[in-house]
C-alpha positions as CSV (number, residue, x, y, z in Angstrom):
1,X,-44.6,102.7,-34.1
2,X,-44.1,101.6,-30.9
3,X,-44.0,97.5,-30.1
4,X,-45.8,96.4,-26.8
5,X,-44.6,93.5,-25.3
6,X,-47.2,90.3,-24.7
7,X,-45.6,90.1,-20.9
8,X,-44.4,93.0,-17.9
9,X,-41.0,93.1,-16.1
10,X,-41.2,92.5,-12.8
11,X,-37.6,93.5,-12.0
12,X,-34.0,93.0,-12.7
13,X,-33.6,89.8,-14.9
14,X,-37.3,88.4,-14.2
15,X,-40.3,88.5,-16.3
16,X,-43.5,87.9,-15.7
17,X,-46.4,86.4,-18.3
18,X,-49.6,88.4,-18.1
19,X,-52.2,87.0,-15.8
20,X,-54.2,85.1,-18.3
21,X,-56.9,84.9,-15.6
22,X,-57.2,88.5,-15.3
23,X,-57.7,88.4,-19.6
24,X,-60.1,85.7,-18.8
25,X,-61.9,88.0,-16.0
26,X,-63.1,90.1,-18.7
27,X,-65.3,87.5,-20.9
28,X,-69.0,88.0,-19.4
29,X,-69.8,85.4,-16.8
30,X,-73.2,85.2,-18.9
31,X,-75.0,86.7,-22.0
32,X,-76.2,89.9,-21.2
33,X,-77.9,91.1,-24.3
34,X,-80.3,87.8,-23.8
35,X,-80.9,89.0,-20.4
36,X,-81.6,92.2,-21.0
37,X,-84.1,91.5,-23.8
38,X,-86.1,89.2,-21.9
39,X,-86.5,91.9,-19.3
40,X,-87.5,94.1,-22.0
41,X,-89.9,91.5,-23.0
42,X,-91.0,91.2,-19.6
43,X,-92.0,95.1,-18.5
44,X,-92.9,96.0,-22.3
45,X,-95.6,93.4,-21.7
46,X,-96.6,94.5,-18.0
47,X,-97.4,97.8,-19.8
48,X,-99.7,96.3,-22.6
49,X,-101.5,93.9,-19.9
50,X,-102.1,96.9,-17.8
51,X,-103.2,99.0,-21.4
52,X,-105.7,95.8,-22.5
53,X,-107.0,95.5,-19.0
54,X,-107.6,99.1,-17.4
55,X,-110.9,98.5,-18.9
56,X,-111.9,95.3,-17.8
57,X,-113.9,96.4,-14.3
58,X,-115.8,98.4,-16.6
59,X,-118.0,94.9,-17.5
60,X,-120.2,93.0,-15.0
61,X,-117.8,89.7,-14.9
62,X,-115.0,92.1,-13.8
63,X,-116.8,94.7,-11.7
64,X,-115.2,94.2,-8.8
65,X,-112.0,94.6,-9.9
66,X,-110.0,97.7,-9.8
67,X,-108.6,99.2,-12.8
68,X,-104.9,98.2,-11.6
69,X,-105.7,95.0,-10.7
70,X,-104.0,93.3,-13.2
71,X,-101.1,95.2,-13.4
72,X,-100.3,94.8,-9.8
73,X,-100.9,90.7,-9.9
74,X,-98.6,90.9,-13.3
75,X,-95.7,93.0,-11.6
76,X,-96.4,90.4,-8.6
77,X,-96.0,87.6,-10.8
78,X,-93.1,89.3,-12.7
79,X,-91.4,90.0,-9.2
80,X,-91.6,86.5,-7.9
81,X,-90.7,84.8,-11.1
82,X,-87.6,87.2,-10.8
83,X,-86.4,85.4,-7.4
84,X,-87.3,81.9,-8.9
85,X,-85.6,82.4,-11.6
86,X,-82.2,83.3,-9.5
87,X,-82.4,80.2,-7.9
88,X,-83.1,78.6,-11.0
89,X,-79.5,79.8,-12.3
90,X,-78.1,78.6,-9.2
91,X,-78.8,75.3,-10.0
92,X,-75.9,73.7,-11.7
93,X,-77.2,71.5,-15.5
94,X,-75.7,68.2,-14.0
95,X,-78.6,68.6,-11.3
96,X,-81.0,69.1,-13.7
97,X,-80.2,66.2,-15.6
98,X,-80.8,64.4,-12.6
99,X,-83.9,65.8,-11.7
100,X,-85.3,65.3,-14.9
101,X,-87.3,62.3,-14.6
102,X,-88.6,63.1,-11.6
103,X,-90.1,66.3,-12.1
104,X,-91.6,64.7,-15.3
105,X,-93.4,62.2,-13.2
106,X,-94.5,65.0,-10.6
107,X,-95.9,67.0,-13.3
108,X,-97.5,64.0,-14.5
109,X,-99.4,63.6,-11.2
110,X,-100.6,67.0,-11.8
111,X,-102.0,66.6,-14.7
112,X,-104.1,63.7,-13.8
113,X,-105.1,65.7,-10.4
114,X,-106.3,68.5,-12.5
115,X,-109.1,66.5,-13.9
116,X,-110.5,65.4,-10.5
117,X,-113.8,66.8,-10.0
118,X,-113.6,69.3,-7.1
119,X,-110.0,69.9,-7.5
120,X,-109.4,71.0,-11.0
121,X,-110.5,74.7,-11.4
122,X,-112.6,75.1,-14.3
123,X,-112.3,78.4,-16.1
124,X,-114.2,78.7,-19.6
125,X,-115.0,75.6,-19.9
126,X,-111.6,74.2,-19.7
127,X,-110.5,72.3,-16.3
128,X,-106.7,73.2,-16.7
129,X,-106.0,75.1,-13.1
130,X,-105.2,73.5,-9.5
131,X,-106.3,76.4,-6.7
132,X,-103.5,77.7,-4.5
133,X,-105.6,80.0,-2.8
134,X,-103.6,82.9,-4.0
135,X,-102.9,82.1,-7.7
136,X,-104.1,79.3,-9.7
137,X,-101.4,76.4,-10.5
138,X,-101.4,75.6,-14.5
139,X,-99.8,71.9,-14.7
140,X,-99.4,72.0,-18.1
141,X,-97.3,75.1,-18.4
142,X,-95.0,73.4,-16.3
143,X,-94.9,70.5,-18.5
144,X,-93.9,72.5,-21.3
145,X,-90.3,73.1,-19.6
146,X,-90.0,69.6,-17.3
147,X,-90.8,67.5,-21.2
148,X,-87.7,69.7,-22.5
149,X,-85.5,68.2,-19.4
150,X,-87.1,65.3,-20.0
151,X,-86.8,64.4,-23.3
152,X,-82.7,65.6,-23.4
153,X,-82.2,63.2,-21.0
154,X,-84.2,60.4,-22.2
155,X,-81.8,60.8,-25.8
156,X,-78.7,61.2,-23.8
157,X,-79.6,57.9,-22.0
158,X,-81.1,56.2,-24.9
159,X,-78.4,57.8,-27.7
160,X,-77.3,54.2,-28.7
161,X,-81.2,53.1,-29.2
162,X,-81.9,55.9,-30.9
163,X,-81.9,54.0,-34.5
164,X,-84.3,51.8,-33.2
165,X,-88.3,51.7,-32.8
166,X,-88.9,49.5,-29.8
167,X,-86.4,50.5,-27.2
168,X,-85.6,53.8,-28.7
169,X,-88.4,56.0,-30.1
170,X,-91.3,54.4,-28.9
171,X,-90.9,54.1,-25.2
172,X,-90.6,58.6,-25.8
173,X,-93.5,58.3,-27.9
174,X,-95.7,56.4,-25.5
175,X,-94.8,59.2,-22.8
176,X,-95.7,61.9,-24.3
177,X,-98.9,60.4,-25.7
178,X,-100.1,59.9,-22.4
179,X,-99.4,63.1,-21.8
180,X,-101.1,64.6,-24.8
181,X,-103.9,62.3,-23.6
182,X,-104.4,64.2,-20.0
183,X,-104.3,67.2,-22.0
184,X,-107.2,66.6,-24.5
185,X,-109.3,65.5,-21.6
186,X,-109.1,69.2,-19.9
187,X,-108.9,70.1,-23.1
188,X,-105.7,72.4,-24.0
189,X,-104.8,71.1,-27.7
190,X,-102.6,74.0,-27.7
191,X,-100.5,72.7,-25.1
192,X,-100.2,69.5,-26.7
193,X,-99.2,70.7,-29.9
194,X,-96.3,72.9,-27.8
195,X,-95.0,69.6,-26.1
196,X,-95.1,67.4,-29.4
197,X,-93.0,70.1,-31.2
198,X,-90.8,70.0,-28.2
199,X,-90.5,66.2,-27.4
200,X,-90.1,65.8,-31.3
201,X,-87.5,68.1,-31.7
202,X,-85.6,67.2,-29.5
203,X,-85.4,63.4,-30.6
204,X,-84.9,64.9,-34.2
205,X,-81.9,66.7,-33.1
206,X,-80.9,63.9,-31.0
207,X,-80.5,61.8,-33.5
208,X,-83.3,59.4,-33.9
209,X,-84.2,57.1,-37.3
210,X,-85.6,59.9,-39.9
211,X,-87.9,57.0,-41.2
212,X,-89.5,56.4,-37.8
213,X,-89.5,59.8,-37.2
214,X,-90.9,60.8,-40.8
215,X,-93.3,58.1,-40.0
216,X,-94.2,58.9,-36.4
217,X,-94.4,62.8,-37.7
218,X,-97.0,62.0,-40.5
219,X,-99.0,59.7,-37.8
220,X,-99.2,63.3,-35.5
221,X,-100.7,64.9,-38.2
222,X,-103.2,63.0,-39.0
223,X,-104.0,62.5,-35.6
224,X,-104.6,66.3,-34.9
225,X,-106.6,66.6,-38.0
226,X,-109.1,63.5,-36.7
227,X,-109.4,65.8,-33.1
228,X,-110.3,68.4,-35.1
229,X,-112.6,66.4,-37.5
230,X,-114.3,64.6,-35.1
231,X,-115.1,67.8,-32.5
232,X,-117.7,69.7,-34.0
233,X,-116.5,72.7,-31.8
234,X,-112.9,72.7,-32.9
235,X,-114.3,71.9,-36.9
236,X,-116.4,74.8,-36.8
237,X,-114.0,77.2,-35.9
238,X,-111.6,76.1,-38.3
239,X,-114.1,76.4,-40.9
240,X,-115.1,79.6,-39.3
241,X,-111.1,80.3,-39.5
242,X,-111.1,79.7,-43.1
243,X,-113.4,82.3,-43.8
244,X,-114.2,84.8,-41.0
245,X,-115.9,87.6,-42.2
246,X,-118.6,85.9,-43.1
247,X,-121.8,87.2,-41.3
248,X,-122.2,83.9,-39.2
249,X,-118.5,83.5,-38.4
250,X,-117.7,87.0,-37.6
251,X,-120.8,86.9,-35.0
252,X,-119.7,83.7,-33.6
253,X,-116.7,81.4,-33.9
254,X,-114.9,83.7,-35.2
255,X,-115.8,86.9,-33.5
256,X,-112.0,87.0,-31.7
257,X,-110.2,86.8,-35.1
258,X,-112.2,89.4,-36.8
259,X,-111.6,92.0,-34.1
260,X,-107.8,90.9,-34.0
261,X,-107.4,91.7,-37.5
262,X,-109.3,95.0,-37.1
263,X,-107.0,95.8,-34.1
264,X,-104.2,95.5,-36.3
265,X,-105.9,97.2,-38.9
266,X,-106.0,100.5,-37.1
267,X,-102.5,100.4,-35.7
268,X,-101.3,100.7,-39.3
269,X,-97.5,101.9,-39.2
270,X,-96.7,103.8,-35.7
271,X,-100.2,103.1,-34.2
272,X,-102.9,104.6,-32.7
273,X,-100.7,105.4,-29.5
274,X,-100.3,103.7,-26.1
275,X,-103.8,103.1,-24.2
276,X,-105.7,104.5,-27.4
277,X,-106.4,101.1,-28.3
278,X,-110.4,100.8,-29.4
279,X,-110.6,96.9,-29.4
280,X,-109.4,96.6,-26.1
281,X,-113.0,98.7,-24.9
282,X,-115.1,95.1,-24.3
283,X,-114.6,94.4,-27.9
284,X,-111.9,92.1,-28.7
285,X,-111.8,89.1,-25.8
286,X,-108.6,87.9,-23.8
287,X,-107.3,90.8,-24.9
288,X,-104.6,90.5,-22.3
289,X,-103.6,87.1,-22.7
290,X,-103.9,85.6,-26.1
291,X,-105.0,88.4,-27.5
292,X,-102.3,91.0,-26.0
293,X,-100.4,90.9,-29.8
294,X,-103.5,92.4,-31.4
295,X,-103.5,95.6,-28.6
296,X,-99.1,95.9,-28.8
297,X,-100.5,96.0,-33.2
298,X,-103.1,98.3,-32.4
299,X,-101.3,100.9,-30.2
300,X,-98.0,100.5,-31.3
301,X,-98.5,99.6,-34.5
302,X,-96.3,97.6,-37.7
303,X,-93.3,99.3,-36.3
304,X,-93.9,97.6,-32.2
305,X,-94.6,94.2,-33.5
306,X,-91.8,93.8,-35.7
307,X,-89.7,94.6,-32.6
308,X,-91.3,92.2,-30.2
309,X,-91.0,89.9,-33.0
310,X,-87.1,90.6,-33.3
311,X,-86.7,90.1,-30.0
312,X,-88.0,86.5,-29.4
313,X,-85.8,86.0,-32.6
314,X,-83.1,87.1,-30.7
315,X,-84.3,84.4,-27.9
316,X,-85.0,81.9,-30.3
317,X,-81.3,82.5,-32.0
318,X,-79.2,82.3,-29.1
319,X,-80.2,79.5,-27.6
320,X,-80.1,77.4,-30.7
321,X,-76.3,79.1,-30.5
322,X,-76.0,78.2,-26.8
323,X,-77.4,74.8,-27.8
324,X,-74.7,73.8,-30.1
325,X,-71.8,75.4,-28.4
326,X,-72.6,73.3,-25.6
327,X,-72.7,70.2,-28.1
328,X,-69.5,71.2,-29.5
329,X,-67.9,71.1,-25.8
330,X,-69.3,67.6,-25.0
331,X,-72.4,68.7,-23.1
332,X,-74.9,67.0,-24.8
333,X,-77.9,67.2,-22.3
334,X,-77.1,71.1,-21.9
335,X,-77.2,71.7,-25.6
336,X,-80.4,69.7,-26.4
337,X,-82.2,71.3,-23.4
338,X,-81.2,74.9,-24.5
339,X,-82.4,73.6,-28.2
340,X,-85.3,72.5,-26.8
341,X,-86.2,75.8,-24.8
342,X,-85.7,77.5,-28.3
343,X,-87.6,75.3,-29.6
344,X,-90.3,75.8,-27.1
345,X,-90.3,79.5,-26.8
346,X,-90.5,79.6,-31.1
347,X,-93.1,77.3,-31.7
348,X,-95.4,78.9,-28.6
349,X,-94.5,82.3,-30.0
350,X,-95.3,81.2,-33.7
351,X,-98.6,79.8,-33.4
352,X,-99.5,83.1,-30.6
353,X,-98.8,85.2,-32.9
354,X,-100.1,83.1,-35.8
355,X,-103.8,83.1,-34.6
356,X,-103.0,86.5,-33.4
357,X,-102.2,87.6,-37.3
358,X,-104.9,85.2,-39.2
359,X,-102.4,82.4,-40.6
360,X,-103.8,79.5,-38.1
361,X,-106.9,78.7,-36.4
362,X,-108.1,80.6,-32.9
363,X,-106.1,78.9,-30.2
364,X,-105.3,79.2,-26.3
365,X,-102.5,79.7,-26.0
366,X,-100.3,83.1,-24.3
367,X,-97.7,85.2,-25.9
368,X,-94.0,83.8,-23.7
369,X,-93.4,86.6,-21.2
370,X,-95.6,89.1,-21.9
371,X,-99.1,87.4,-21.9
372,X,-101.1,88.5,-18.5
373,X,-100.2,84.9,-16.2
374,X,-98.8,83.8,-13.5
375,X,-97.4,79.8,-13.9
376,X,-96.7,81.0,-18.0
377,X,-94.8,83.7,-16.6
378,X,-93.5,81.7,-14.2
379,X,-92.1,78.8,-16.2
380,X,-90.9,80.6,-19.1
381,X,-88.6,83.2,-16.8
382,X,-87.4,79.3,-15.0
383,X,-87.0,78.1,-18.3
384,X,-84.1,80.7,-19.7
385,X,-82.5,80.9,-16.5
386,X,-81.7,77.6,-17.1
387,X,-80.7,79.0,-20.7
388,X,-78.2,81.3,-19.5
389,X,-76.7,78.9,-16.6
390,X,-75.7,76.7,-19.7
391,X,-74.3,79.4,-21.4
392,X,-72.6,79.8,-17.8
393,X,-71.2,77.0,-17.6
394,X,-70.2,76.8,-21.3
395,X,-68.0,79.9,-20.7
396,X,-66.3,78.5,-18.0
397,X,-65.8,75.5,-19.5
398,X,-63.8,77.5,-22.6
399,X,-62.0,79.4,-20.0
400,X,-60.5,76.0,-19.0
401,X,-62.1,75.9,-15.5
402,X,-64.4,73.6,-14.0
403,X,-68.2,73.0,-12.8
């Protein structure tokens, strides 16, 4: 068996190490499964918006659409959160970091804007849009990814209060109450639960007091049951939730779920096939944005949910892995905020596909990437571009260079 030497001769009486930097060269510069799933995520659900909404111009509110209408604003939106995104990675995490409490404050300013009379858009019954004349600005989808940068840098700042109520947990607390605040007034609950996981989570993994946060935890929930308790809107459909084929329900509050869990009823296994979905036909509503799980179930059956749902586990995985090798190098903001994305993109995909499925009450809220949308789109593809320039930067850290 021949043995290889771990250097090359260069000539007579001289030897020469092999270029480590040319070994280096070959690590990826970034994770390329996690992008390439994501832009699976992204054009599988293009196809199922354009599937759940060919018929749409077929009813009287969307008559003067065409039948591509949707598709072509989708790809639009795909396209230009493509180019975003780019620059997004071009940003380095230090920047970010700096930026942080400032583009919480901006998004704040939004929020309250929103609810001005004449400036908000309402859609639904919900004023939750600012007009751009081309596309409708959604403040609190951006505040999903800003309170991620936002709270890392808060508990990098604050990491030797952390054990402490008044100058550690509660000034974070009070933040994002006021935030939850502008949200109920819109209303968008489902937002609000998104950025109290987030803001929580991160402060959990941060480090902060588990009695306050036990405490402060318990006090959330009880909060969200007394919203629910005390709006006779939100109490009946969780009732209607509870039980929702009953006559009443399945007529009324809880029309959407019923046809949901018929949708997935007929996909069975393989599925009916793509564009054979029946639900889709004026039945099941928002079938292309909170609803688009129910059409993937009903056309692609069992078999296509289980792999959209592997591949936001793949999402959810690595940057939780991203997260702590980032930690483990000293790069404490960079880790929590790709924790917190994680965190963001599970808990958004759990309770989609939760309501979706029947496990939790009829909520607002869009599948991540594949939902028809522009500022969700939007935000999510900004929001793991930042993912993968920390794992950027984490791999060029290990290679011993610098940022």
């Amino acid at each position: 068996m021949a043995f290889q030497l771990p250097f090359k001769f260069a000539g007579a009486g001289s030897v020469t190490p092999i270029d480590i930097r040319a070994r280096q060269s070959r690590m990826m510069e970034y994770d390329q499964p996690l992008l390439w799933v994501v832009i699976l995520l992204l054009l599988l659900g293009m196809v199922m918006v354009y599937s759940a909404s060919i018929a749409l111009p077929d009813s009287p509110k969307f008559a003067a659409y065409k039948n591509t209408y949707f598709l072509t604003r989708q790809a639009t939106f795909i396209a230009i959160s493509g180019v975003v995104a780019l620059v997004a990675f071009r940003i380095p995490i230090a920047t970010w970091q700096r930026w942080a409490p400032y583009v919480f404050i901006g998004t704040l300013f939004l929020l309250v804007l929103v609810l001005i009379p004449g400036v908000g858009v309402v859609v639904n019954g919900g004023r939750r849009w600012l007009s751009l004349k081309v596309y409708n600005l959604q403040p609190s989808e951006l505040m999903k990814l800003f309170i991620v940068l936002y709270a890392a840098d808060y508990t990098v700042r604050k990491q030797e209060y952390m054990h402490k109520l008044t100058k550690g947990f509660m000034p974070m607390a009070l933040a994002v109450g006021f935030v939850g605040m502008l949200l109920l007034l819109e209303p968008d609950l489902g937002a609000f639960g998104v950025i109290v996981c987030i803001a929580m989570g991160i402060l959990f993994l941060g480090g902060v007091n588990a009695i306050w946060f036990g405490g402060i935890a318990g006090m959330l929930v009880t909060i969200f049951v007394a919203i629910i308790a005390l709006s006779k809107f939100r109490r009946d459909r969780f009732f209607a939730y509870l039980n929702p084929w009953e006559e009443e329900n399945a007529l009324n509050k809880a029309y959407q779920l019923t046809h949901s869990l018929i949708a997935f009823g007929r996909g069975e296994i393989f599925g009916v096939g793509l564009g054979g979905s029946v639900e889709k036909l004026h039945y099941l509503p928002e079938a292309h944005t909170d609803f688009l799980l129910a059409v993937i179930g009903e056309e692609l059956g069992l078999v296509g949910v289980l792999v959209v749902i592997g591949m936001f586990y793949w999402i959810v995985k690595r940057a939780f892995d991203i997260g702590r090798q980032a930690i483990a190098i000293d790069q404490t903001f960079a880790g929590l905020v790709a924790k917190g994305i994680g965190i963001w993109i599970g808990v958004q995909t759990f309770i989609n596909m939760g309501v979706n499925l029947g496990l939790l009450p009829t909520k607002g809220l869009t599948l991540p990437l594949m939902s028809y949308g522009g500022t969700g789109v939007l935000v999510n593809c900004i929001g793991l571009a930042i993912l993968l320039r920390i794992d950027y930067e984490n791999r060029v850290l290990m290679r011993g260079g610098r940022l």
